[in-house]
BAKEZA-585728 format. One line per field, with one value per residue (C-alpha): x negated, y, z negated; residue in one letter. Coordinates in steps of 0.25 Angstrom, whole numbers. Last residue first. Example, Ala and Ser with C-alpha at 12.3 -4.5 7.8 and 13.67 -1.06 7.14 Angstrom:
x (-55,-49)
y (-4,-18)
z (-29,-31)
aa (S,A)
***
This chain:
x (15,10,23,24,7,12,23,15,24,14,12,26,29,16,23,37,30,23,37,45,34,34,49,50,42,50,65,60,58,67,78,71,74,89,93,88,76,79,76,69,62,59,54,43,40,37,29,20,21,16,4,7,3,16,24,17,22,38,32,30,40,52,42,34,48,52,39,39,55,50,38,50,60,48,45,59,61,48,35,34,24,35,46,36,36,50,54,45,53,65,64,57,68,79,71,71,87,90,81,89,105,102,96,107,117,110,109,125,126,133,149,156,172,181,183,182,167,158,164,171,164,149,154,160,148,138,147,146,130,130,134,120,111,119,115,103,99,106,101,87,83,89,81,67,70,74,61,53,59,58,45,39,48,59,55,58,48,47,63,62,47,54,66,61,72,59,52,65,68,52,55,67,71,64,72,86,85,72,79,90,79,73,87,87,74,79,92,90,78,89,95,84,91,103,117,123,120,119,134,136,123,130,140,130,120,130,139,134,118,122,133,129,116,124,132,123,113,126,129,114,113,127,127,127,115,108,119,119,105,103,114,106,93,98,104,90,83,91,92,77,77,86,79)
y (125,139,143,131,131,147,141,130,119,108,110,111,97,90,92,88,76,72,73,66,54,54,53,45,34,37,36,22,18,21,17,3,3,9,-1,-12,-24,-35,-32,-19,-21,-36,-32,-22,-33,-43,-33,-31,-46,-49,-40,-25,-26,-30,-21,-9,-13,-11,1,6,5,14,27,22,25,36,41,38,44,58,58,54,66,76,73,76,89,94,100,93,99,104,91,82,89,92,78,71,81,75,62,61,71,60,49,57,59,45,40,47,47,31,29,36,27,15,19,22,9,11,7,-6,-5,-17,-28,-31,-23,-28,-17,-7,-6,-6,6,13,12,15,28,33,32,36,51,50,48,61,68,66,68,82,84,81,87,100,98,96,110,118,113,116,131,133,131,139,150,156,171,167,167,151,150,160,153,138,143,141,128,119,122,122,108,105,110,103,97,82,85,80,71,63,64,51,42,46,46,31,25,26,20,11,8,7,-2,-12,-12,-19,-15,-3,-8,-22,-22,-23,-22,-21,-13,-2,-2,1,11,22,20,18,25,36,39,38,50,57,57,59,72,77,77,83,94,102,100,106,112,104,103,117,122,111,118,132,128,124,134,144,133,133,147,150,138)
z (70,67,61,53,48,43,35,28,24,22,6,4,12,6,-9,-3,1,-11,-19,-8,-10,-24,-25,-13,-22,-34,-29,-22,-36,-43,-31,-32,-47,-47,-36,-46,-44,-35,-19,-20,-34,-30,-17,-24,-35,-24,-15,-26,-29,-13,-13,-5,10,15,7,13,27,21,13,25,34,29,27,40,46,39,44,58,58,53,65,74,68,67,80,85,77,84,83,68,58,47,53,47,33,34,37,27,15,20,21,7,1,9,0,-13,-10,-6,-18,-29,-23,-20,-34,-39,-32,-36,-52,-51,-46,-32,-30,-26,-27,-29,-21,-6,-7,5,16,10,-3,6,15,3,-3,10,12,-3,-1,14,9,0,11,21,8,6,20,20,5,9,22,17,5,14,22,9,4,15,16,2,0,13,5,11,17,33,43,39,46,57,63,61,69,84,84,87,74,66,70,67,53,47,58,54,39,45,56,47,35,40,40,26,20,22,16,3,3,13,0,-9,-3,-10,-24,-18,-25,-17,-2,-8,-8,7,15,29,25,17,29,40,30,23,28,43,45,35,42,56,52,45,58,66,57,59,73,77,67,79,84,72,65,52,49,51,41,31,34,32,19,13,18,12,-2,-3,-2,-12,-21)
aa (X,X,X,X,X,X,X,X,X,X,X,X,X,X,X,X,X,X,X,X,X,X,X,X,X,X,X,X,X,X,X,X,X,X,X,X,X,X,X,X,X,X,X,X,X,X,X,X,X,X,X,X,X,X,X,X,X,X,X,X,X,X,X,X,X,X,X,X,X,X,X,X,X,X,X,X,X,X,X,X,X,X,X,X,X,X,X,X,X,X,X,X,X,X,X,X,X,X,X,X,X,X,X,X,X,X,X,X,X,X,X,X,X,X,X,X,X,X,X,X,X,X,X,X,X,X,X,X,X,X,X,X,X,X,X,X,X,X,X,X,X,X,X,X,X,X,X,X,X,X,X,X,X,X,X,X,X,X,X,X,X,X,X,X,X,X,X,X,X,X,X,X,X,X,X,X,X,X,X,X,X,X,X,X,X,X,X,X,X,X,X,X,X,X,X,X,X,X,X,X,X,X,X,X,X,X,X,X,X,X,X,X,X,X,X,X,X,X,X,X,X,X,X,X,X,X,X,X,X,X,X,X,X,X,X,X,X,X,X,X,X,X,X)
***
């Protein structure tokens, strides 16, 4: 864990110097804008009642992970520091894993600060009454499948960002695939017979927030659990400083 936590604060120092900070605080700054306020105004009271938010909610740190974790080890490679950074003693284990955390707590994070945002935002705007608050089930299904989603993010972006040349074809391979990630199940729908896609669209449009953030929360489950198995298995030190 000593080594996790090196790697770990390295990455998060890096993150908030590169360029400044400029890069990263106007990513953050739009995120919030647009998931703590545009969405939340315009949706009004769905955005903390309808069971089918919780797909935005799902598919929106995997947009944001692809500035974070696309530096991870192609910004390394083009800074000349990759060589310094596996000459060192850390474990190839805890490099990749402080690498994928650092990914996910700052993505996380910036997810969970548009959940206090979009609240207020939706009281203010479409609550002349009162005060309208998240379920408690809503709000930890948010916390659960923001978290496993920006872990998905994450652990794609330093798998790409391992064999990419440069931080910019990890960023437009990394935007393919959140792409195809969005897209597909939308094409898979079509090819599925019509009371499967009936049941699927009643758990979306009808069922509970707490039901469709089960099971989105099990299918990135399995997902981040395969990925973070290929990851360890593709980080070989020797293939890195051959690249």
């Amino acid at each position: 864990m000593r080594d996790v936590l090196t790697v770990l604060r390295k990455e998060l120092r890096e993150l908030s110097v590169v360029d400044g900070g400029l890069i990263m605080s106007v990513s953050f700054l739009v995120f919030v804008g647009l998931i703590g306020v545009v969405l939340p105004w315009q949706l009004g009271m769905a955005w903390l009642e309808a069971p089918w938010v919780m797909v935005l909610w799902a598919w929106m740190p995997l947009f944001l992970v692809t500035t974070v974790t696309a530096d991870s080890f192609a910004g390394e490679r083009e800074r000349h520091t990759l060589e310094t950074l596996l000459a060192t003693r850390l474990p190839d284990w805890a490099i990749l894993v402080g690498k994928v955390v650092a990914g996910v707590l700052w993505v996380w994070a910036a997810t969970l600060v548009c959940v206090p945002v979009g609240l207020i935002t939706v009281n203010v705007a479409h609550v002349p009454r009162g005060i309208a608050l998240y379920d408690a089930h809503t709000l930890l299904g948010i916390c659960a499948v923001t978290f496993l989603a920006a872990l998905l993010g994450a652990t794609l972006g330093v798998l790409v960002s391992l064999r990419a040349g440069t931080v910019r074809q990890a960023q437009q391979t990394l935007m393919i695939i959140v792409m195809l990630i969005l897209f597909t199940p939308m094409l898979a729908l079509r090819l599925l017979p019509p009371e499967v896609v009936a049941k699927v669209f009643g758990l979306f449009m009808g069922g509970s927030q707490a039901s469709v953030s089960l099971a989105i929360g099990s299918v990135f489950l399995g997902v981040d659990a395969v990925l973070l198995f290929l990851a360890l298995g593709r980080f070989q030190r020797r293939k890195l400083l051959l690249h």
